[in-house]
TIVO-2410 file (N, C-alpha, C; in nm, 3 decimals):
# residues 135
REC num residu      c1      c2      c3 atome chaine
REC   1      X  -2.630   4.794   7.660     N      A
REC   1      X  -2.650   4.684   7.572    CA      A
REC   1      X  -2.515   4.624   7.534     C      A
REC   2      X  -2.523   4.523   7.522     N      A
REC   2      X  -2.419   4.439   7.494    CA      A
REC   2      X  -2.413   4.354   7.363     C      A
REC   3      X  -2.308   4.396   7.312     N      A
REC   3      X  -2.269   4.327   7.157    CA      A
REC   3      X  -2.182   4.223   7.164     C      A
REC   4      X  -2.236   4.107   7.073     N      A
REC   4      X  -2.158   3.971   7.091    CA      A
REC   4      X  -2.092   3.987   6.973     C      A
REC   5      X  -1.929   3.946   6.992     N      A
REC   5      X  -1.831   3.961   6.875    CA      A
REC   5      X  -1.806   3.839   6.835     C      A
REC   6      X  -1.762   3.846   6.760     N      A
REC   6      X  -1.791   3.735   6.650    CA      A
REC   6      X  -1.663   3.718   6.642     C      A
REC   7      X  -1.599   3.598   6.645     N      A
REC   7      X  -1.466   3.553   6.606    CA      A
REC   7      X  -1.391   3.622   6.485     C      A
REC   8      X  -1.282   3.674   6.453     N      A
REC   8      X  -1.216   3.708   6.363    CA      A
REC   8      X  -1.235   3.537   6.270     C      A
REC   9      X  -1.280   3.569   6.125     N      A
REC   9      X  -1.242   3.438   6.076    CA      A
REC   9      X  -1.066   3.447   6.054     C      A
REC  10      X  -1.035   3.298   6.005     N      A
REC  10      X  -0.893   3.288   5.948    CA      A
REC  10      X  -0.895   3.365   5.828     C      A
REC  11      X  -0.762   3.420   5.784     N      A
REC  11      X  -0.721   3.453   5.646    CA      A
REC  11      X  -0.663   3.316   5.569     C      A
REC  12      X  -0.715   3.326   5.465     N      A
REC  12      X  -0.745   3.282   5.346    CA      A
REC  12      X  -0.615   3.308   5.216     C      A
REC  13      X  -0.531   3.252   5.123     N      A
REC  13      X  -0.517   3.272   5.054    CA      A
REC  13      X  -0.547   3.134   4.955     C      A
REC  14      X  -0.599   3.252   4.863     N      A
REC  14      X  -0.707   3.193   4.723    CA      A
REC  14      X  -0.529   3.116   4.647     C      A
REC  15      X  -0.542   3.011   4.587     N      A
REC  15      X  -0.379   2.933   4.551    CA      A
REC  15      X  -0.413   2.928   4.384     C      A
REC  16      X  -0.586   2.900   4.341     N      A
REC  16      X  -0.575   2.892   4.217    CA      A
REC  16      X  -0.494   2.996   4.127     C      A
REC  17      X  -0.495   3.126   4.112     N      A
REC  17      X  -0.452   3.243   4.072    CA      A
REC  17      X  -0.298   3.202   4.066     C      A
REC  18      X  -0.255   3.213   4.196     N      A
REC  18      X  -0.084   3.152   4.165    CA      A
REC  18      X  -0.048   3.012   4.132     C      A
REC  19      X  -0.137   2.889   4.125     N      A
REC  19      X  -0.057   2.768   4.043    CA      A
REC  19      X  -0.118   2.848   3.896     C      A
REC  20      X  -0.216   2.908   3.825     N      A
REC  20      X  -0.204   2.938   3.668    CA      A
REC  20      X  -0.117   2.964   3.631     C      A
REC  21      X  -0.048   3.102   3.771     N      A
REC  21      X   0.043   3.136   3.682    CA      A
REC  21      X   0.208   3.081   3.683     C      A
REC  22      X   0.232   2.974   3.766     N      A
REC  22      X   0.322   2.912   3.735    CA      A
REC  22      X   0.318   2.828   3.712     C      A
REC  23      X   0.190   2.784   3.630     N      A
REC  23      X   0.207   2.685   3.516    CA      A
REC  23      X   0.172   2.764   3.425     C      A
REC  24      X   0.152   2.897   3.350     N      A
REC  24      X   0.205   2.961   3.200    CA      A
REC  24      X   0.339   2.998   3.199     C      A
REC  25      X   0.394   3.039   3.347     N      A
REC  25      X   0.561   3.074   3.333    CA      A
REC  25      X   0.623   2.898   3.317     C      A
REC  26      X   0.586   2.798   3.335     N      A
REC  26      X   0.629   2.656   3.252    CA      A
REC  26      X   0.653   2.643   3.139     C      A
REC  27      X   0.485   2.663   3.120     N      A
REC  27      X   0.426   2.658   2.931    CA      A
REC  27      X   0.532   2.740   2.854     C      A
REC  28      X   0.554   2.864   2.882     N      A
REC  28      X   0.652   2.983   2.829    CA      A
REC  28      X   0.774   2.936   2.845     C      A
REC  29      X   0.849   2.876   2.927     N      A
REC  29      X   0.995   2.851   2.927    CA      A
REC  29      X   0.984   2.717   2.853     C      A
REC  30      X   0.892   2.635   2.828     N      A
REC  30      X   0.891   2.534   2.760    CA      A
REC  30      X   0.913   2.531   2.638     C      A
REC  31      X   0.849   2.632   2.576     N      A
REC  31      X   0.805   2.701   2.440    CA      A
REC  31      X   0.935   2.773   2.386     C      A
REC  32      X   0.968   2.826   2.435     N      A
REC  32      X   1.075   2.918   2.438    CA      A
REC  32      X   1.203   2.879   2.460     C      A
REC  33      X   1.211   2.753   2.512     N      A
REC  33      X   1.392   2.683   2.521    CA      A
REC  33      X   1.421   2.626   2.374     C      A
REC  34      X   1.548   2.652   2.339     N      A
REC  34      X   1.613   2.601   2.237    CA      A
REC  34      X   1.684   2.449   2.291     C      A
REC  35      X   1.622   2.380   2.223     N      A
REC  35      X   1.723   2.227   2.274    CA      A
REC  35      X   1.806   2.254   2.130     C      A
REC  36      X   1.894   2.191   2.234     N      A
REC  36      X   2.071   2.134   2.082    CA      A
REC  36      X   2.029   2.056   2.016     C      A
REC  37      X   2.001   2.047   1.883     N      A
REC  37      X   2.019   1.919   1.810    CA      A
REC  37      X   2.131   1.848   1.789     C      A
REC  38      X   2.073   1.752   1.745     N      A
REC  38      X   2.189   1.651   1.750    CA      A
REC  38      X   2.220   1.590   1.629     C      A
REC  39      X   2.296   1.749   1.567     N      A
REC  39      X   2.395   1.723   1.425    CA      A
REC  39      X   2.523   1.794   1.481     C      A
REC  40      X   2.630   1.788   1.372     N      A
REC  40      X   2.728   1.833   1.401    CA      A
REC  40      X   2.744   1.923   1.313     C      A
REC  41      X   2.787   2.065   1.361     N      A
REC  41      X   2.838   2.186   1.275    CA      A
REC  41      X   2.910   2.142   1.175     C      A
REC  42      X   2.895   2.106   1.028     N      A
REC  42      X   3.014   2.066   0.937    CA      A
REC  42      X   2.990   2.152   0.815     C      A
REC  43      X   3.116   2.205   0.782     N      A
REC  43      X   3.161   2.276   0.683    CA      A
REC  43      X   3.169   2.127   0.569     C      A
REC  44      X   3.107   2.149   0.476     N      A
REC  44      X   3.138   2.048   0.380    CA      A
REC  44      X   3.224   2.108   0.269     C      A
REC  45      X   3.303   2.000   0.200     N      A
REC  45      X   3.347   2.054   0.086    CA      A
REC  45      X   3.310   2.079  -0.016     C      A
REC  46      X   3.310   2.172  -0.119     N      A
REC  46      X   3.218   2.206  -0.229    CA      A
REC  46      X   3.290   2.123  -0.335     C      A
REC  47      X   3.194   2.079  -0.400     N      A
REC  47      X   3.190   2.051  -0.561    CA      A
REC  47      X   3.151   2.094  -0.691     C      A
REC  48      X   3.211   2.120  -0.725     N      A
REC  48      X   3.228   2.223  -0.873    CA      A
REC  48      X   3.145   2.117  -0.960     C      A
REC  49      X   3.103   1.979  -0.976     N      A
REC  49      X   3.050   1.878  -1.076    CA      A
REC  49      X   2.934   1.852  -0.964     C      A
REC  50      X   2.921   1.836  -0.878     N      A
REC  50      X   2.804   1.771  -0.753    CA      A
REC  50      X   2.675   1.824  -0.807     C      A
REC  51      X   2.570   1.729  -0.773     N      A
REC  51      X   2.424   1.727  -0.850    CA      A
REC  51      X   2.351   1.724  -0.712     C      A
REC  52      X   2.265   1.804  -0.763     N      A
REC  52      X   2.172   1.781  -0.674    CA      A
REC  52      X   2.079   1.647  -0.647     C      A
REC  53      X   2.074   1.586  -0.614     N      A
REC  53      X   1.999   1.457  -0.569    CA      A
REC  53      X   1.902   1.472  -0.475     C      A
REC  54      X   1.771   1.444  -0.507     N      A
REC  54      X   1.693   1.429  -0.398    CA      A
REC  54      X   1.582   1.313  -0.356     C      A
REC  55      X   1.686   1.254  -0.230     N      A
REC  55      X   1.690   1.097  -0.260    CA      A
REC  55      X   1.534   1.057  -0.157     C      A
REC  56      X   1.452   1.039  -0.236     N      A
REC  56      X   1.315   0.982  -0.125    CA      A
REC  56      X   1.282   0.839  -0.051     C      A
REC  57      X   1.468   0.738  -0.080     N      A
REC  57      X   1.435   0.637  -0.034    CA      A
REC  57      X   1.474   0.601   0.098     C      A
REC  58      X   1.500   0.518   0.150     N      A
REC  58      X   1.520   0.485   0.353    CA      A
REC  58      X   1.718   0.500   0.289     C      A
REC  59      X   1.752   0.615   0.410     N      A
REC  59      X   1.853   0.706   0.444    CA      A
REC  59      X   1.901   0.654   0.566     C      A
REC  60      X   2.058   0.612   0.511     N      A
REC  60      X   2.151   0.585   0.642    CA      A
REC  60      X   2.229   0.765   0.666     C      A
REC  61      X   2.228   0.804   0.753     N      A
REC  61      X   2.308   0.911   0.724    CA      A
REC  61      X   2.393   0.946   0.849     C      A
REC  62      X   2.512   0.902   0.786     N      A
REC  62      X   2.660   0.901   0.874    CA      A
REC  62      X   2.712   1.060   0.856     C      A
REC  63      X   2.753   1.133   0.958     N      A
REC  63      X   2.799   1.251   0.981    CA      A
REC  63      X   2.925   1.236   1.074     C      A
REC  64      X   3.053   1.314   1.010     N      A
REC  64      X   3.188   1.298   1.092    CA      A
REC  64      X   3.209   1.435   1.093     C      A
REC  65      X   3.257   1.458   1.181     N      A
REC  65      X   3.296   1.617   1.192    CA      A
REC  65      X   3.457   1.578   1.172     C      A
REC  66      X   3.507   1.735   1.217     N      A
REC  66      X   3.646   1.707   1.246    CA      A
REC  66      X   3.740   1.655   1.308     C      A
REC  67      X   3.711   1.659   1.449     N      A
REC  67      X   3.756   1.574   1.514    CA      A
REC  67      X   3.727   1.452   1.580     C      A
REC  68      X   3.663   1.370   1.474     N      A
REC  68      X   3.630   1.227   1.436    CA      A
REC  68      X   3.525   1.213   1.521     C      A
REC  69      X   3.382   1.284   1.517     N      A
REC  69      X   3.324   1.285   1.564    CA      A
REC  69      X   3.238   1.169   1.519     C      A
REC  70      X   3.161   1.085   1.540     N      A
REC  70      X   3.075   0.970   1.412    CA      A
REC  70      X   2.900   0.998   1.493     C      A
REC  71      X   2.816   1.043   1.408     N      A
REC  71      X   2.676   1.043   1.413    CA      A
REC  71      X   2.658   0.951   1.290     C      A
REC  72      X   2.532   0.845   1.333     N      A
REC  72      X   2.446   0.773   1.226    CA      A
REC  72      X   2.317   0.853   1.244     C      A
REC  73      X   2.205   0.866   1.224     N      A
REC  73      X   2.100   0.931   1.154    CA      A
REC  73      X   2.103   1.015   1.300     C      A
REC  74      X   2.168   1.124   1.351     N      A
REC  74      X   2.159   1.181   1.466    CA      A
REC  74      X   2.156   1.114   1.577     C      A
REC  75      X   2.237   1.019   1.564     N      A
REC  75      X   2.270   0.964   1.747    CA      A
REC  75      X   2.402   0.898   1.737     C      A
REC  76      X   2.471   0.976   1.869     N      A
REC  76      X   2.596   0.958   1.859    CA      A
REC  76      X   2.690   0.819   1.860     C      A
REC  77      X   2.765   0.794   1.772     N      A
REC  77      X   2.805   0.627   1.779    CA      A
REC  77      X   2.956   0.632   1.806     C      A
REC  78      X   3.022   0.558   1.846     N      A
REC  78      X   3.153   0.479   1.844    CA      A
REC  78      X   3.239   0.399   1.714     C      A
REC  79      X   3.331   0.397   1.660     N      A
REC  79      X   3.374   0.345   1.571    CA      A
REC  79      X   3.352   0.174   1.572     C      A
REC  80      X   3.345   0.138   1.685     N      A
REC  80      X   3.332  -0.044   1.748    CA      A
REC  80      X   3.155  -0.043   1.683     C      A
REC  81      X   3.062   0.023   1.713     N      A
REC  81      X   2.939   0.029   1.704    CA      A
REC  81      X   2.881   0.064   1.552     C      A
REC  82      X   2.936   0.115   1.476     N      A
REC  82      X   2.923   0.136   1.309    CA      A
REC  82      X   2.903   0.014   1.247     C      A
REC  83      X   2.939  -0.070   1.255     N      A
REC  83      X   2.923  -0.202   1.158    CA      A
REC  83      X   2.780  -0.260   1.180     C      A
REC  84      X   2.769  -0.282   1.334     N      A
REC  84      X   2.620  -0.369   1.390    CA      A
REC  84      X   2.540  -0.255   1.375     C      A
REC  85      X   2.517  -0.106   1.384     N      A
REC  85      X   2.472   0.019   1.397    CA      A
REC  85      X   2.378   0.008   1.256     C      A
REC  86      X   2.525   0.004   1.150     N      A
REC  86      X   2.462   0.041   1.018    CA      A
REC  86      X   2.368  -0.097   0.930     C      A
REC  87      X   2.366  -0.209   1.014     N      A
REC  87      X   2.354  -0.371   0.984    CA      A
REC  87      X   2.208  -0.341   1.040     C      A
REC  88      X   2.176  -0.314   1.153     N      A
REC  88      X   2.026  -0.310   1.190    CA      A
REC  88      X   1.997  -0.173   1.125     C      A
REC  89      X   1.995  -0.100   1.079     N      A
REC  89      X   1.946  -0.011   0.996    CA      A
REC  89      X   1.914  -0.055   0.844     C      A
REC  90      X   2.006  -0.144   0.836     N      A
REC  90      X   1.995  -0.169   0.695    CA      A
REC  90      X   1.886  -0.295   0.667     C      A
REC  91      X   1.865  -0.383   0.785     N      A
REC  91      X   1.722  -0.466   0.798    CA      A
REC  91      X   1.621  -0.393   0.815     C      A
REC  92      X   1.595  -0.307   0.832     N      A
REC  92      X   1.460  -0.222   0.864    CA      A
REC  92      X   1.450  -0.183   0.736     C      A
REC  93      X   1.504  -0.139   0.621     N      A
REC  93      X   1.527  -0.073   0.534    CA      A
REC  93      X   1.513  -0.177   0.409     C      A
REC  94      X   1.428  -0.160   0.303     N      A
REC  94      X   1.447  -0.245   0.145    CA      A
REC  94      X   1.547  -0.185   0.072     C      A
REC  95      X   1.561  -0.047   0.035     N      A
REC  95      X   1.660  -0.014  -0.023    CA      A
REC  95      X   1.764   0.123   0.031     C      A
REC  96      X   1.855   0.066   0.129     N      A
REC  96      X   1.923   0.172   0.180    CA      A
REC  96      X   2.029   0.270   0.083     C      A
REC  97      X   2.028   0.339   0.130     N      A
REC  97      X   2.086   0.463   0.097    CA      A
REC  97      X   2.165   0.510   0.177     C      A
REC  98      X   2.347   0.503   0.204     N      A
REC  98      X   2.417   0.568   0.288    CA      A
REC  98      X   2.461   0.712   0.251     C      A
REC  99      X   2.422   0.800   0.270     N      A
REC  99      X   2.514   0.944   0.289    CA      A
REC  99      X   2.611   0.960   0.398     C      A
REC 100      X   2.745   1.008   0.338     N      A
REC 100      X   2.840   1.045   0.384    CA      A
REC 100      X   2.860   1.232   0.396     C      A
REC 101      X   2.804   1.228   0.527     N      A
REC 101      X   2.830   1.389   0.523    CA      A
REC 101      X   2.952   1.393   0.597     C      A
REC 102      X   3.083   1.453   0.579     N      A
REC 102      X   3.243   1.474   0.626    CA      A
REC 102      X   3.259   1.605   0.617     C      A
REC 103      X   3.277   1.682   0.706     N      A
REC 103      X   3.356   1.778   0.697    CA      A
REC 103      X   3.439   1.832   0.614     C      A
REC 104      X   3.528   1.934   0.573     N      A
REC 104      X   3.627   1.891   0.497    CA      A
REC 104      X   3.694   1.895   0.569     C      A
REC 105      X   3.770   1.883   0.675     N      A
REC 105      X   3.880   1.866   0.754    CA      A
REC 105      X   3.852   1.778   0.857     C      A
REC 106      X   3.784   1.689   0.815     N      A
REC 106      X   3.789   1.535   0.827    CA      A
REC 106      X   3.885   1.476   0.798     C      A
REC 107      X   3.972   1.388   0.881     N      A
REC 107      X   4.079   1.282   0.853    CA      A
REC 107      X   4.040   1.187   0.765     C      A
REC 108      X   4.081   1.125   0.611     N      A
REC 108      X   4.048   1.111   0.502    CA      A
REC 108      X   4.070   0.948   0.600     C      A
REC 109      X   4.150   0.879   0.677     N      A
REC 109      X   4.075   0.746   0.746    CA      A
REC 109      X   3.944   0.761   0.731     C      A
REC 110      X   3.861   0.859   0.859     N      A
REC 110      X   3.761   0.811   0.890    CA      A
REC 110      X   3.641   0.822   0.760     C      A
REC 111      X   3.642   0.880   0.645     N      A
REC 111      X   3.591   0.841   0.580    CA      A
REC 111      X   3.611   0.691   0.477     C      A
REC 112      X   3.713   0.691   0.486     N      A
REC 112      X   3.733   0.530   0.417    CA      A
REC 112      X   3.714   0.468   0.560     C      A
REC 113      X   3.695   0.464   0.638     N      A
REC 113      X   3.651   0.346   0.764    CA      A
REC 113      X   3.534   0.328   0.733     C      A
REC 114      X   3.423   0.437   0.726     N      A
REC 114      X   3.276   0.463   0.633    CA      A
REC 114      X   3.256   0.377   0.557     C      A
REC 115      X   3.344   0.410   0.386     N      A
REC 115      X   3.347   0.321   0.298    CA      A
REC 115      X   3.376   0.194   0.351     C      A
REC 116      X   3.470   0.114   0.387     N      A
REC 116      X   3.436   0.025   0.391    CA      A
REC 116      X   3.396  -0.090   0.481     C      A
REC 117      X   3.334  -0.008   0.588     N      A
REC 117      X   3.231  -0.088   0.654    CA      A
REC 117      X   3.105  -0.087   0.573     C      A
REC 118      X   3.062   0.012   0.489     N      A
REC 118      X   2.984  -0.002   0.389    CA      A
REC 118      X   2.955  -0.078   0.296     C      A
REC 119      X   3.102  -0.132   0.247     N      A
REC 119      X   3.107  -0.255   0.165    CA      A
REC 119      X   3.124  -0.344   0.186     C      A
REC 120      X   3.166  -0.379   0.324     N      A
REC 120      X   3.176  -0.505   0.392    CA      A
REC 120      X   3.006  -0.582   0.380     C      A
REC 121      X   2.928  -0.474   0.459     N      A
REC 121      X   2.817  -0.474   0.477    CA      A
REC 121      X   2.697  -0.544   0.304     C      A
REC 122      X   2.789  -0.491   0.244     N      A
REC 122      X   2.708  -0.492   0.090    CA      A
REC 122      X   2.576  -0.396   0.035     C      A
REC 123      X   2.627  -0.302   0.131     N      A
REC 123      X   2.580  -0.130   0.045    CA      A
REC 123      X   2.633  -0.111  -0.056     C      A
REC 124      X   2.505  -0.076  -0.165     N      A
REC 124      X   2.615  -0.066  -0.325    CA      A
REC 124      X   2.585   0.113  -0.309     C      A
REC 125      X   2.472   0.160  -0.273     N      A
REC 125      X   2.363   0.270  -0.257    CA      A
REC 125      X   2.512   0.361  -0.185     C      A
REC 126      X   2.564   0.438  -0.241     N      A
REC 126      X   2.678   0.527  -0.117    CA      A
REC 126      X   2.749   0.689  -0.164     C      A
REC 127      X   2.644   0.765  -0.165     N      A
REC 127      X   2.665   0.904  -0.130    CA      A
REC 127      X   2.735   0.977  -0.088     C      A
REC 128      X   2.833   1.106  -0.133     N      A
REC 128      X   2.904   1.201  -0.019    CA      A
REC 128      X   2.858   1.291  -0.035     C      A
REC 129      X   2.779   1.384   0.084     N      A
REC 129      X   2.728   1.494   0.038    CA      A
REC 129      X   2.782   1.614   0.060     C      A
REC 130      X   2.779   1.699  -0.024     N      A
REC 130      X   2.880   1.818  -0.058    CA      A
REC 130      X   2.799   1.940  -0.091     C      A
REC 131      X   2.868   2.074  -0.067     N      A
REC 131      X   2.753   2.167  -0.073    CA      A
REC 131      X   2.682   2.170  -0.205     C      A
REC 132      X   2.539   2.221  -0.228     N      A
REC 132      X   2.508   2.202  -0.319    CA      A
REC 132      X   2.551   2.331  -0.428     C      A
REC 133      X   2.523   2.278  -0.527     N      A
REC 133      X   2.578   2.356  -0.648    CA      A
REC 133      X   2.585   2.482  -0.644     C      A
REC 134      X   2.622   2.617  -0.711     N      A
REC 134      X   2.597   2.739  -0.689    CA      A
REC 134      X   2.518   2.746  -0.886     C      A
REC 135      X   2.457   2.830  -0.897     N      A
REC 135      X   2.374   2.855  -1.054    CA      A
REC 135      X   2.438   2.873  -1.161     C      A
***
């Protein structure tokens, strides 16, 4: 008697099983990455008289590090770009509010460059913020 053989089928691999799982090893490194924000490490100077303020109205907030670094509300600017920068911020805005966060070993220019593009502008609203009080 004679037996009819039957073709070997093809092998098969099943793909759903491995795209899940490299799309949870995604999900997980997604989850799990630290992005940089985009402030600058600044040591501020303390104030022995400084109040706490806690200001709930539309916030310009200029940050200089030490080595004349210039952030407006977390995005990095140019000294040429501060004037028109802080001018369309200040149209979006009814009553602006500039904070000056400086380092303390900030070059005492770039905070008066601050000031008075500030007043050029006709910001009366103008903040330096300093660590807050101790009890």
């Amino acid at each position: 008697m004679q037996f009819r053989r039957t073709p070997p089928e093809a092998a098969q691999v099943n793909m759903t099983p491995l795209i899940d799982v490299v799309f949870l090893l995604l999900i997980f490194f997604m989850v799990s990455t630290h992005f940089p924000d985009r402030q600058l490490p600044l040591d501020l100077p303390n104030a022995a008289t400084g109040e706490v303020e806690r200001l709930e109205t539309d916030l310009l907030l200029v940050s200089l590090d030490a080595s004349g670094q210039l952030l407006l509300n977390g995005q990095p600017l140019v000294e040429e770009e501060l004037e028109s920068q802080l001018m369309e911020g200040m149209q979006r805005m009814q009553q602006p509010t500039l904070i000056i966060q400086a380092d303390r070993h900030t070059p005492h220019q770039q905070v008066v460059l601050v000031l008075d593009t500030a007043r050029r502008l006709g910001l009366s609203r103008v903040r330096i913020a300093t660590h807050e009080p101790g009890p």
